[in-house]
C-alpha positions as CSV (number, residue, x, y, z in Angstrom):
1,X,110.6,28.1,116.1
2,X,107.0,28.7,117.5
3,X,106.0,25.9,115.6
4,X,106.1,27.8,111.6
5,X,107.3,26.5,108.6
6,X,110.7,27.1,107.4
7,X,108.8,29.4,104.7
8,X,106.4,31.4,107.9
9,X,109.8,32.0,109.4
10,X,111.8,33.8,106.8
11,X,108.5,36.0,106.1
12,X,108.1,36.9,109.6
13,X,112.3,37.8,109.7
14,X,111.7,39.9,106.4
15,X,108.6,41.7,108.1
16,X,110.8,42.6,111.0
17,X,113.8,43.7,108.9
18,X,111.6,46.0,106.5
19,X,110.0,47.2,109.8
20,X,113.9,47.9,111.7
21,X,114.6,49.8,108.0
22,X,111.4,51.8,108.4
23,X,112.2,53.0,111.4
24,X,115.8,53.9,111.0
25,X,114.6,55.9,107.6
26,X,112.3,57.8,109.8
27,X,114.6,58.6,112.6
28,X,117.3,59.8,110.3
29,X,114.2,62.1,108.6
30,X,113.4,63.5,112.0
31,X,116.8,64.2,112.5
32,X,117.5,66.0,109.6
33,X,114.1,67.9,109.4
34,X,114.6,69.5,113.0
35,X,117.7,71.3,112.2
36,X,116.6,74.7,111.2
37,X,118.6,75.4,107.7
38,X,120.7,78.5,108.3
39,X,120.9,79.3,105.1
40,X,117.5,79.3,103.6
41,X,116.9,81.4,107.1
42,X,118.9,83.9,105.7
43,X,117.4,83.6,101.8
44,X,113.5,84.0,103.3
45,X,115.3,87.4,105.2
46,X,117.1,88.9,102.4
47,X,114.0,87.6,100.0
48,X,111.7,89.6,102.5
49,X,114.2,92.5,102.5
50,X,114.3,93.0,98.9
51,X,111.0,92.8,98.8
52,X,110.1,95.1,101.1
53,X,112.9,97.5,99.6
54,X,111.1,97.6,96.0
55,X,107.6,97.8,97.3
56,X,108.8,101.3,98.9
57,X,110.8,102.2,95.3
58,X,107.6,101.6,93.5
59,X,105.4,103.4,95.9
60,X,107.0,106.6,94.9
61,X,107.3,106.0,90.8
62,X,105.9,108.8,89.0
63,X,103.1,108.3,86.6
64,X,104.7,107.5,82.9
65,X,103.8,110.6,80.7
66,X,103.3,108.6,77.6
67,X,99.6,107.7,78.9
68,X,96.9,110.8,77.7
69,X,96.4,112.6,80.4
70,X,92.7,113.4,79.7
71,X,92.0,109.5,79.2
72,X,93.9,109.0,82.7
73,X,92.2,111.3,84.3
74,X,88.5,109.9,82.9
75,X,90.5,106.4,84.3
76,X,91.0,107.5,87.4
77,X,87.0,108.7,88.2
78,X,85.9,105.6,86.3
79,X,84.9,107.0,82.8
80,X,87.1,105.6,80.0
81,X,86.9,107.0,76.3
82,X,86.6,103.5,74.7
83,X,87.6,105.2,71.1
84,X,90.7,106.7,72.3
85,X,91.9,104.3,75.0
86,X,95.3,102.7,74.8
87,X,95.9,98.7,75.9
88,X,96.9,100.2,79.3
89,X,93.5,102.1,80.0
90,X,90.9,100.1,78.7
91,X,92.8,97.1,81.2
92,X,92.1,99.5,84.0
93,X,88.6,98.1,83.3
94,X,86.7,95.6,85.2
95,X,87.1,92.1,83.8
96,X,89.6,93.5,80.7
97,X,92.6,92.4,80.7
98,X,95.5,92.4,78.0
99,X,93.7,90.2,75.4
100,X,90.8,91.6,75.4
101,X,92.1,95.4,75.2
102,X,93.8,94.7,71.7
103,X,90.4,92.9,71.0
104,X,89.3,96.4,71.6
105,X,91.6,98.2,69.9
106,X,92.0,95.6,66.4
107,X,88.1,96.1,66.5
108,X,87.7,99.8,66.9
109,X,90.9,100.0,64.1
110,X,88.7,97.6,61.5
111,X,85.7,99.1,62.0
112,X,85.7,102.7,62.7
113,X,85.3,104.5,66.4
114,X,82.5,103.0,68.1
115,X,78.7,104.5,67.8
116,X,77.3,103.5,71.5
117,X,78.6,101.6,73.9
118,X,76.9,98.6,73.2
119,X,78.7,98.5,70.2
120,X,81.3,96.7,72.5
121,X,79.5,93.4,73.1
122,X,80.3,92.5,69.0
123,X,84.0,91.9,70.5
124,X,84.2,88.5,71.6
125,X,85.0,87.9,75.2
126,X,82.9,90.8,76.2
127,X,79.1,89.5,76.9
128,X,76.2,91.1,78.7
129,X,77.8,90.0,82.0
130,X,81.2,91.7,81.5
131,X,79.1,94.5,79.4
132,X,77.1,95.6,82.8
133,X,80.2,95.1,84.9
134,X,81.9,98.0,82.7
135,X,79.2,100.0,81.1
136,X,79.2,102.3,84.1
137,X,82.7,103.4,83.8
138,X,82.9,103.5,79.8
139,X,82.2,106.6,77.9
140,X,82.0,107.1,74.0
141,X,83.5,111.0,72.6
């Protein structure tokens, strides 16, 4: 055949025979990745439902009354008692986040209320970065 071996010719018929599977493999891919699936179509709309649902529940939830409403308030305008603050408040915080608030919290229980606001930068995770991020919407009573 063509002049190859005996050996040439069974590597070309193996080359050909991997290259017919290839192409059946991707055929029956393209095939089955055309069909739209029905039912994850109908998932993705009751996922977006339900989601759209409890985004509208949660827009009208009440504030919790557990939460000191003098605190809240200095949250809301940006000044936050740092020596009466719960977890909650002092995460309202720039760059605070659960970790750090009981860092806050374990500290100011160990060591007393804090003096001046600096006083925050012994707590570790709160450096002179974070420090002029939230200095501006700390305030010490």
């Amino acid at each position: 055949m063509f002049g190859f071996t005996r050996r040439e010719q069974q590597f070309i018929l193996m080359l050909l025979v991997a290259l017919a599977a290839g192409l059946v493999v991707n055929s029956a891919r393209n095939r089955v990745m055309s069909k739209p699936d029905v039912n994850w179509q109908l998932q993705k709309k009751q996922i977006v439902r339900e989601f759209q649902e409890k985004s509208r529940s949660e827009a009208t939830v009440e504030p919790q009354s557990d939460i000191d409403t003098e605190n809240h308030k200095r949250a809301l305008t940006g000044q936050i008692n740092i020596n009466a603050a719960d977890s909650r408040e002092l995460q309202l915080l720039n760059r605070i986040g659960p970790m750090t608030a009981q860092k806050i919290i374990d500290y100011r229980n160990e060591n007393g209320p804090f003096k001046r606001p600096e006083d925050l930068k012994k707590i570790k995770g709160i450096g002179p970065v974070t420090f002029d991020n939230i200095k501006s919407q700390i305030c010490i009573k």
